[in-house]
N, C-alpha and C positions, 0 to 999 in steps of 0.2 A: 537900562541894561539890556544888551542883545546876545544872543548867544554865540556868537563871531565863531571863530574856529574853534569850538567845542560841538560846536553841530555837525561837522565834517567826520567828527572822532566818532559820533554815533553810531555813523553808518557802518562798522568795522561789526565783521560778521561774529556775531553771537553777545553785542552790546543794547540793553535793552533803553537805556536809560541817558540822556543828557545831565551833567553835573555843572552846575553853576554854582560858580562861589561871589559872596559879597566881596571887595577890594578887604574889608576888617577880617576877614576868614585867611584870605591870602596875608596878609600881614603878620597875622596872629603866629600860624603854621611857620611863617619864615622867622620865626622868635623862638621856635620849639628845638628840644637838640632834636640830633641828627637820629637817633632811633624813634619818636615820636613822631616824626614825621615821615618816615617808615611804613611803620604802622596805619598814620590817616592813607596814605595813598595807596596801600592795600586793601582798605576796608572799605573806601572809594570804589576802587575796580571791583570790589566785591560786590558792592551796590550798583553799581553803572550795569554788571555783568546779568544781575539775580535782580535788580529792580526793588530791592527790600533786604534789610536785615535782623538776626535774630543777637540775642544776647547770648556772650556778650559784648558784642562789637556795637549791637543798638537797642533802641528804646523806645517803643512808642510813649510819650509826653502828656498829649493833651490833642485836640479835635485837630487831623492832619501838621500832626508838628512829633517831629521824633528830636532824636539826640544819636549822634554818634560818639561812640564811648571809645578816649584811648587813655588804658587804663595804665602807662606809664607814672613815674613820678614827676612831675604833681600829673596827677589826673588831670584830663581836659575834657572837653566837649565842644562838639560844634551840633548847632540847632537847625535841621534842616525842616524841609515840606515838599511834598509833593505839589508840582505847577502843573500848567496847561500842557496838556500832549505828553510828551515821554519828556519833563523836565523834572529834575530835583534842582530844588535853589538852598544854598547851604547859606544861612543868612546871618549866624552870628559864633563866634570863637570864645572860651571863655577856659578858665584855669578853673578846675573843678574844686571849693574851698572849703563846701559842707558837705552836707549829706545830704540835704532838699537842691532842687536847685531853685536858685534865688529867684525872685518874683523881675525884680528891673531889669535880670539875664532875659526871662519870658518875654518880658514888654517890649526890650528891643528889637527882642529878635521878630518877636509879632511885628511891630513898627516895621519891620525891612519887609517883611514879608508882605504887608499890603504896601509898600512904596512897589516892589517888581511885580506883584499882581496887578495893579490897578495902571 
């Protein structure tokens, strides 16, 4: 995965942060209604802008792995990380069903994450 014309968007003055999404993140989103999807792309620009978010738009997780929170009906999440240089890679989409979030949401998303790392 490159960061193709998402690196271009960087450079626009007062953007800290590169945002990459997995192909299943874009999928997912384009499944969500039309206010939820809203929402992700403001809380997006809100991160790309600020480089970090606070709750409760986000959440840190676990050892560099957060969660973006769109607290719509059903609740969702997308499981991001900080990458190399100014990247966030959003690497997995998921309909939020508990209150934990689930162990195989974790693992995949860890699984993508060292697939664009390595």
């Amino acid at each position: 995965m490159t960061l193709g014309k998402n690196k271009r968007s960087a450079y626009i003055e007062g953007v800290k942060k590169f945002y990459v999404e997995h192909p299943q993140v874009i999928d997912f989103m384009a499944t969500q209604a039309v206010a939820a999807r809203a929402i992700y792309r403001a809380i997006v620009e809100h991160l790309r802008v600020h480089g970090r978010l606070i709750e409760p738009d986000g959440k840190k997780i676990g050892d560099n792995l957060f969660e973006i929170r769109i607290t719509s009906r059903p609740p969702s999440r997308i499981i991001y990380c900080y990458a190399a240089g100014d990247s966030i890679f959003a690497a997995h989409a998921f309909t939020k069903k508990t209150q934990k979030t689930p162990l195989r949401e974790l693992a995949l998303a860890q699984k993508r994450i060292r697939n664009f790392t390595s």
